[in-house]
C-alpha positions as CSV (number, residue, x, y, z in Angstrom):
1,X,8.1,31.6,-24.3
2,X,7.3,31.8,-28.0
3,X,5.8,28.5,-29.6
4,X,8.6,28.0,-32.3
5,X,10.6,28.7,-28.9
6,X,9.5,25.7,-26.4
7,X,9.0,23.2,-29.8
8,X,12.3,23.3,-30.4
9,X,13.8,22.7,-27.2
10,X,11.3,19.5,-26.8
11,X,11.6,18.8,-30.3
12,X,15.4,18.5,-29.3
13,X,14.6,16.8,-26.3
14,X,12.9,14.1,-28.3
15,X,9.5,14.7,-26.5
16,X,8.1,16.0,-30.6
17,X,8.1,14.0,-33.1
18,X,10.4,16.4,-35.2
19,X,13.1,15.5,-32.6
20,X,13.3,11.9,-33.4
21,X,14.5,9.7,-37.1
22,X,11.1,8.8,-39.2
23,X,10.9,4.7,-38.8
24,X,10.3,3.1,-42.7
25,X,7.1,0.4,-42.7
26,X,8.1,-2.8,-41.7
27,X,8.6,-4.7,-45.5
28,X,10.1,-1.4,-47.1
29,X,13.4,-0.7,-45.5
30,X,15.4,-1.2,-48.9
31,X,15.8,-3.9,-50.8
32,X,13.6,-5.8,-52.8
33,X,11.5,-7.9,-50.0
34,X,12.3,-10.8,-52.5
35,X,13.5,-14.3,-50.2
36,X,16.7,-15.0,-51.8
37,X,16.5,-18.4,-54.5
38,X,17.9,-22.1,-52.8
39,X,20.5,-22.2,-56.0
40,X,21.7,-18.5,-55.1
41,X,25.4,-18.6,-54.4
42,X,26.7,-17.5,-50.6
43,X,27.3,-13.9,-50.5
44,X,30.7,-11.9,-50.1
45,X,28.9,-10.4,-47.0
46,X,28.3,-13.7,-45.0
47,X,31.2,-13.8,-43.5
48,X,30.9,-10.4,-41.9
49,X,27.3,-11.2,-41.0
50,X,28.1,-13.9,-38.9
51,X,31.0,-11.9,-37.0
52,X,28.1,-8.7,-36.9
53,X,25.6,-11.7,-35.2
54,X,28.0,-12.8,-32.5
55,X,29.2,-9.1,-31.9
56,X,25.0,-8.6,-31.4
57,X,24.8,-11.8,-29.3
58,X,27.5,-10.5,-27.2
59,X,25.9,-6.7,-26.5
60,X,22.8,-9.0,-25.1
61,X,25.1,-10.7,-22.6
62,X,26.5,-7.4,-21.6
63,X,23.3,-5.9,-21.0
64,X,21.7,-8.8,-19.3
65,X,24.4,-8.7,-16.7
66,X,23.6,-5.5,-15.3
67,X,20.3,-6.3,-14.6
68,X,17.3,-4.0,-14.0
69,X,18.1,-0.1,-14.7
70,X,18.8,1.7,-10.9
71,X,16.3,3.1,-9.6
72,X,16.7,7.1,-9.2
73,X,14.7,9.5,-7.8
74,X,13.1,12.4,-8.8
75,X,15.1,15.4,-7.8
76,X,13.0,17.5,-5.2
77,X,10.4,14.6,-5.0
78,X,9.9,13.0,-1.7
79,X,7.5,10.4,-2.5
80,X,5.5,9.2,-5.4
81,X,2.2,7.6,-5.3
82,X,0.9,5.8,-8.6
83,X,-3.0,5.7,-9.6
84,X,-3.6,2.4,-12.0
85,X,-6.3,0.1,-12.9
86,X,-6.0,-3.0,-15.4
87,X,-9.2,-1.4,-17.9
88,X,-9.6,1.8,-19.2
89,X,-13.1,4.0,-18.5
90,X,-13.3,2.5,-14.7
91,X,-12.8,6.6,-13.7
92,X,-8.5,6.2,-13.1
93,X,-7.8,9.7,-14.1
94,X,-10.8,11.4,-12.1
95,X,-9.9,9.5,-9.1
96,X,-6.4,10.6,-9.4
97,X,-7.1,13.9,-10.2
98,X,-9.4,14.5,-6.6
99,X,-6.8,12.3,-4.8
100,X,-4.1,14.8,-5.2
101,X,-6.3,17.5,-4.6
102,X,-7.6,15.9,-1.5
103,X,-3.8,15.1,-0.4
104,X,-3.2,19.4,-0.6
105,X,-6.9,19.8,0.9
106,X,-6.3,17.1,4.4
107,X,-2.6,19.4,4.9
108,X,-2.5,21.9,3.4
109,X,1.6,21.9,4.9
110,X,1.8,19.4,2.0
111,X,2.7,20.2,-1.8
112,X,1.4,18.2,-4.1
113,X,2.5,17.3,-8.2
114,X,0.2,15.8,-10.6
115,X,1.5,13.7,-13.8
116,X,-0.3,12.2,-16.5
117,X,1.6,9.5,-17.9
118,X,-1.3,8.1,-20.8
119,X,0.8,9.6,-23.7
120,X,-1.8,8.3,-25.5
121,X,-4.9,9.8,-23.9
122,X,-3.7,13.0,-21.6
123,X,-6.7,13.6,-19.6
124,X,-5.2,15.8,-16.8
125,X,-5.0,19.0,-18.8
126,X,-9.0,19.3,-19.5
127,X,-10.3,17.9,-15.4
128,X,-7.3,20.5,-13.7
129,X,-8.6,23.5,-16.0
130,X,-5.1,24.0,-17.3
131,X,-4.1,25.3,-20.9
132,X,-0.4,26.5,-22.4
133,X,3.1,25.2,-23.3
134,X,5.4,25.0,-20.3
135,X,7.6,27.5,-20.0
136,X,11.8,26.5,-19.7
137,X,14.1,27.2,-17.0
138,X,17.5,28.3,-17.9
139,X,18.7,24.9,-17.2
140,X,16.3,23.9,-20.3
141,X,13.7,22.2,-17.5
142,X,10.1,22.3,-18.0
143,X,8.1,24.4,-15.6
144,X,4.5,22.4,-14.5
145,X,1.5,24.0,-15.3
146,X,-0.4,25.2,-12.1
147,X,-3.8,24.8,-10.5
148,X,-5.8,24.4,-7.4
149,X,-1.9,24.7,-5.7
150,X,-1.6,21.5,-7.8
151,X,1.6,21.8,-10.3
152,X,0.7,19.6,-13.3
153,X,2.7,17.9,-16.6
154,X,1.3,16.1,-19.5
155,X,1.5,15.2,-22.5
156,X,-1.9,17.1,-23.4
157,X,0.6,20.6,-22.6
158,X,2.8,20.1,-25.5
159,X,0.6,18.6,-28.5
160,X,-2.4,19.9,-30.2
161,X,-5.3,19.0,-28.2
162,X,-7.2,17.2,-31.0
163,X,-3.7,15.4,-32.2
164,X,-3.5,11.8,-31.8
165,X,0.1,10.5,-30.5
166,X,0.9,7.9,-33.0
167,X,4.5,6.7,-31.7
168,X,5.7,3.0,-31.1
169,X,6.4,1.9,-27.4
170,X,10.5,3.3,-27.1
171,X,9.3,6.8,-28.2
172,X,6.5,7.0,-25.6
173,X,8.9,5.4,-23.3
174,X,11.2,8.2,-24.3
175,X,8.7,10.5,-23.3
176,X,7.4,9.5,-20.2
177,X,11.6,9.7,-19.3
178,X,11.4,13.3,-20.2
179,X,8.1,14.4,-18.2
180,X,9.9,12.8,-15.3
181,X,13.5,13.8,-15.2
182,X,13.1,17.3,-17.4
183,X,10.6,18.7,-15.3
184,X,11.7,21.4,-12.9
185,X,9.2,20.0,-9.9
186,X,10.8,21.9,-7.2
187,X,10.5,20.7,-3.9
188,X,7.4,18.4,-3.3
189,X,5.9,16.0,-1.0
190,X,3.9,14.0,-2.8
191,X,3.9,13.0,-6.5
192,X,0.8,11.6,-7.9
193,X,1.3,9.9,-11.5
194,X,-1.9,9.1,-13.3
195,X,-0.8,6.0,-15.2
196,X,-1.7,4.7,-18.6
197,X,-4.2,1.5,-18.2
198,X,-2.6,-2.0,-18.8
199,X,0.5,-3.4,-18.0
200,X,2.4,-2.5,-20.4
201,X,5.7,-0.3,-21.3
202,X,5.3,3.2,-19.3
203,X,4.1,1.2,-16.0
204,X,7.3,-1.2,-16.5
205,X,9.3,1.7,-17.3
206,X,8.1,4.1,-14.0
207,X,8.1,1.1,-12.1
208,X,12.1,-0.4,-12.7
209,X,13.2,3.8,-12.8
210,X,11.8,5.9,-10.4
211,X,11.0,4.6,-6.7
212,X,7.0,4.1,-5.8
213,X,6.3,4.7,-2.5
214,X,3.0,3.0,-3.6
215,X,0.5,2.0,-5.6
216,X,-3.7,2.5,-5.9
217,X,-5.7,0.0,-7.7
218,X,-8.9,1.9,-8.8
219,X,-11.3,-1.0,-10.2
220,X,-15.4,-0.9,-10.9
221,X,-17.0,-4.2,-9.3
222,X,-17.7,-5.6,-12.8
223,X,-16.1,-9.0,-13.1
224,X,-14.8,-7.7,-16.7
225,X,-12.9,-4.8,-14.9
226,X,-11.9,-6.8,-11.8
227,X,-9.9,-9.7,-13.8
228,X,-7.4,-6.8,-15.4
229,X,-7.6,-5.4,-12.0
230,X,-6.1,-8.6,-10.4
231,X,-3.2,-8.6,-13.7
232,X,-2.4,-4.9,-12.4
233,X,-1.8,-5.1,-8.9
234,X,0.1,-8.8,-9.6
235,X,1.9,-6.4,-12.0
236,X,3.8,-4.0,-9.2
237,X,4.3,-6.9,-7.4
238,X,6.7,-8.7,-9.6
239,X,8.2,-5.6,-9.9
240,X,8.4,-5.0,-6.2
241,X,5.9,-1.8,-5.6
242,X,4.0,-1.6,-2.7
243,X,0.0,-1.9,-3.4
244,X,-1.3,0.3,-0.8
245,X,-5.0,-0.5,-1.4
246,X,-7.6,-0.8,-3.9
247,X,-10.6,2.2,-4.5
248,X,-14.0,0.7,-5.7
249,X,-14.9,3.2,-7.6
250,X,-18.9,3.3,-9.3
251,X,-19.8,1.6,-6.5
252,X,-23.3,2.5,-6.0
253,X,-25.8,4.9,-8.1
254,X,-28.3,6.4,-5.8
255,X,-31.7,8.3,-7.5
256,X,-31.2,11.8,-6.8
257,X,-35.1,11.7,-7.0
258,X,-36.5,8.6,-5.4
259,X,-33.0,8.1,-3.6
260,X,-33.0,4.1,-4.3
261,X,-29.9,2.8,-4.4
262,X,-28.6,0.3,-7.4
263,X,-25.4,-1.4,-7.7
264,X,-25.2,-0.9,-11.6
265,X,-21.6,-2.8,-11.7
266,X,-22.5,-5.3,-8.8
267,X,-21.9,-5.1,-5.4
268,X,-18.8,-5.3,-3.4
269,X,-16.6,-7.2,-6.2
270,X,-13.6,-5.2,-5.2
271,X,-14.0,-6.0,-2.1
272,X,-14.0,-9.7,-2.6
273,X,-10.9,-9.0,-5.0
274,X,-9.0,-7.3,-2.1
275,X,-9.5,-9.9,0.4
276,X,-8.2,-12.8,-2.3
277,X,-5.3,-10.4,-2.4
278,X,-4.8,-9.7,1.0
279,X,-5.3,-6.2,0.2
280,X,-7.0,-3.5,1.9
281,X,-9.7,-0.9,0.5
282,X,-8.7,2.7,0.6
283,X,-12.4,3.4,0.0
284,X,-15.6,3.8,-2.1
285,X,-16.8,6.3,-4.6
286,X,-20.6,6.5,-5.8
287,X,-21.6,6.6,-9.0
288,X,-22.6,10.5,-9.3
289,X,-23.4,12.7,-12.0
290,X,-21.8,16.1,-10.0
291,X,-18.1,13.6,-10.0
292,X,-18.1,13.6,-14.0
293,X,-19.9,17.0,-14.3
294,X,-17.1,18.5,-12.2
295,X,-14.3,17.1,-14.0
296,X,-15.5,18.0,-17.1
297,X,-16.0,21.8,-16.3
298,X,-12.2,21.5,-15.2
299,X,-13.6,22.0,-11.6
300,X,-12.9,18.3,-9.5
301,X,-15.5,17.7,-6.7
302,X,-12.9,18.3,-4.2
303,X,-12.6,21.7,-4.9
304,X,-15.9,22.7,-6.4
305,X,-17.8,20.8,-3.7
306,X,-15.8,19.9,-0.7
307,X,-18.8,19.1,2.1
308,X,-20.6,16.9,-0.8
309,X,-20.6,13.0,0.0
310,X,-18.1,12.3,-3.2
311,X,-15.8,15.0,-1.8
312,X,-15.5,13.2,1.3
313,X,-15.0,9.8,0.1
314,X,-11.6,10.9,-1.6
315,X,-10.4,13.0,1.2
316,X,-11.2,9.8,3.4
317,X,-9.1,8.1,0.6
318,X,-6.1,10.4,0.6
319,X,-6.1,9.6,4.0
320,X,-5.9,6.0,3.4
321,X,-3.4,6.3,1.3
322,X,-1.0,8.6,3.8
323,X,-1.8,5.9,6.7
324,X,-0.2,3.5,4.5
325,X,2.8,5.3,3.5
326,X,6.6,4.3,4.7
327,X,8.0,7.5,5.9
328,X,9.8,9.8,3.9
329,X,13.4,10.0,2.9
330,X,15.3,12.0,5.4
């Protein structure tokens, strides 16, 4: 599909910036800015104001009484698994990425689906080796981009790949709707979402819209890393979404020359944070140059070296994380 083609459509979709009404800078949205004088007389308008509050005050009501949006699921999607962590740069995305591919790799009976929902910083496009604009369906669905048997969405598909995405919390909201529900996925089994660090909009949003089968809690053992790790997995609680384990990931750096082991982000935090919890560990991943080489070159461990020791931690991990798993929807 021609460029000017697919922006349009997503531009009319809302997923572009060109699809969406520019927002004026808070203190310059007409008027003066000027706080009206003490001795200024009441205004024709008051009147109207007041009814225009209550009408507002009544909407509220109306919308509070439904309660949380109903969950829906993704059409052809059988269950979705969601990789978080509390702090960015504890290796989320990377552990993500080789956890689908190790779900394809332990059955290979099993399809697989890969989304990145950090609108802000898409990481999947670069670590699966993929590059393009999706192409449409006649029913005006995206088509994932495809790798490793993996079918992938992000972001990083339909923006420039040095353009920031500058967008307040409903747009990227907005989006993360789209890459959801306007994605032809066809029929999957499992659906791993890379999620945004934080608690914040998009993991509210997946969590209340879509159901979770469960969730991963990747964490370093750094006490800086494990207190947002704790605020994560407290976070699907509330919102009722099974936490199927924690990974400690950067667990331990071993020498490739002298092979002496040292625990660069401390020993075993994780696992002290999953027993407070009551949680279980999924697993452990070293700290290993050939893990962030790989993903770089767009050629995961898992793939590029399945018999090494960091390939077989996540394929132990997928496996973990199937274990744990309610069965599917009939």
């Amino acid at each position: 599909m021609a460029a000017p083609a697919w922006r349009g459509a997503l531009c009319a979709a809302r997923l572009l910036p060109g699809g969406g009404r520019a927002v004026a800078p808070a203190g310059r949205r007409g008027g003066t800015g000027r706080a009206p004088t003490a001795c200024a007389a009441p205004s024709a308008s008051s009147a109207s104001s007041s009814s225009g509050d209550e009408a507002l005050r009544d909407r509220r009501a109306r919308l509070l009484s439904r309660g949380l949006p109903k969950q829906k699921p993704i059409e052809g999607v059988k269950q979705v698994v969601v990789v978080a962590s509390g702090k960015g740069g504890v290796g989320k995305s990377t552990t993500a990425v080789n956890i689908a591919l190790a779900l394809a790799a332990n059955d290979s009976t099993k399809e697989v689906g890969l989304l990145d929902a950090d609108i802000y910083g898409p990481s999947i496009p670069k670590m699966m080796n993929l590059k393009g604009n999706p192409e449409l369906t006649p029913k005006n669905l995206m088509r994932p981009l495809k790798n490793y048997g993996i079918a992938c969405m992000s972001m990083g598909f339909l923006i420039e790949e040095t353009a920031p995405v500058v967008w307040r919390g409903l747009m990227v909201m907005s989006a993360v709707e789209k890459l959801l529900r306007q994605v032809d996925w066809g029929e999957l089994d499992y659906l791993v979402i890379d999620m945004p660090p934080g608690t914040g909009d998009v993991q509210l949003s997946v969590s209340q819209n879509i159901p979770i089968a469960g969730a991963v809690m990747v964490s370093t053992p750094q006490d800086v890393a494990l207190l947002d790790a704790r605020k994560g997995a407290e976070m699907f609680r509330k919102v009722h979404v099974p936490v199927l384990g924690l990974v400690q990931n950067m667990s331990v750096f071993q020498c490739p020359k002298c092979k002496h082991e040292t625990h660069i982000f401390g020993s075993d935090g994780v696992r002290e944070l999953a027993k407070t919890l009551e949680l279980d560990i999924l697993g452990d991943v070293p700290l290993h140059v050939n893990i962030r080489e790989t993903c770089d070159s767009g050629q995961p461990v898992v793939i590029s070296q399945p018999q090494s020791d960091a390939a077989k931690a996540y394929l132990k991990i997928a496996m973990e994380i199937v274990r744990r798993l309610p069965g599917p929807p009939a």
